[in-house]
ZAMARGU-4260 file (C-alpha; in steps of 0.2 Angstrom, whole numbers, plus 5000, padded with zeros to 4 digits):
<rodrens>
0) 4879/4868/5048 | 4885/4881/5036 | 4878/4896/5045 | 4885/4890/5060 | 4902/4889/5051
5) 4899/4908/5045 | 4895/4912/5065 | 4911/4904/5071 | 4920/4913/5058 | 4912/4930/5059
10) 4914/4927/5080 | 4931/4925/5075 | 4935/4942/5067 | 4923/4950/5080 | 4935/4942/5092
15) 4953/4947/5084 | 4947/4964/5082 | 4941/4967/5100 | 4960/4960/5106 | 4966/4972/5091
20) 4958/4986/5099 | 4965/4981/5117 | 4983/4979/5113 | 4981/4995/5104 | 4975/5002/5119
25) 4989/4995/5130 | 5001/5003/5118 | 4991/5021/5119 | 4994/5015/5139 | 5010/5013/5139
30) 5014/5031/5129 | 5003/5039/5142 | 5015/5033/5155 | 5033/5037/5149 | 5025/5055/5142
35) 5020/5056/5162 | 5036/5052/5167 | 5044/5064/5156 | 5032/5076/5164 | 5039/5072/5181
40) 5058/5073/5176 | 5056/5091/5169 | 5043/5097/5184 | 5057/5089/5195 | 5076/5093/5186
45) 5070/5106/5176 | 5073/5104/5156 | 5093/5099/5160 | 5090/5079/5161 | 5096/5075/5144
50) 5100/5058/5150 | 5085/5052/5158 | 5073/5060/5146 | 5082/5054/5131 | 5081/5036/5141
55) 5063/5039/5141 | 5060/5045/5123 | 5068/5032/5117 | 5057/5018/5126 | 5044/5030/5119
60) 5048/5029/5101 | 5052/5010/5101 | 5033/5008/5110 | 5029/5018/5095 | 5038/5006/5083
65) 5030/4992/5090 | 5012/5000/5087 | 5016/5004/5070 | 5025/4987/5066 | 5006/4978/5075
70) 4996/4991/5065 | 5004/4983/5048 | 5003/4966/5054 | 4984/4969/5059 | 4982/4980/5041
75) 4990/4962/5033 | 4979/4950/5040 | 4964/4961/5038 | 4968/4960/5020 | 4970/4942/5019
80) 4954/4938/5029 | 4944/4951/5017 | 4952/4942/5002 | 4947/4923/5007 | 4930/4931/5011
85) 4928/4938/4991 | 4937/4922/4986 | 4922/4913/4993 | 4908/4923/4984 | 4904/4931/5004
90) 4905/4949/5001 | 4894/4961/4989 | 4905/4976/4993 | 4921/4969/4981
</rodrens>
């Protein structure tokens, strides 16, 4: 019964980390498509576009901010998962 706690649990973290990695994927995603934009913009107007291209650098940096903002939240409950495991005696590594 206990080891298949310690599975469930350890499925757990296996699980929150892969849809970590995806939603930071989708945020990398996202990037890739407003620097494309950009892209476009300047092959298409030329360098003169301040408007749209500060449009789209904005999204871009609030993307940005989000990833950052996910990162520290993942960072926190990373933590808080490694603390209750030492506080259970279930890590040699502290």
């Amino acid at each position: 019964m206990i080891q298949d706690v310690d599975k469930a649990i350890l499925d757990t973290v296996d699980d929150v980390s892969d849809l970590a990695q995806k939603q930071l994927e989708d945020y990398d995603f996202v990037n890739d498509l407003y620097e494309h934009d950009i892209d476009l913009l300047q092959l298409l107007y030329g360098d003169k576009q301040y408007e749209a291209m500060n449009a789209y650098y904005s999204k871009q940096q609030e993307n940005q901010l989000k990833q950052i903002d996910f990162l520290k939240q993942y960072r926190d409950l990373s933590k808080q998962e490694w603390d209750a495991a030492v506080a259970r005696g279930e890590s040699n590594l502290a």
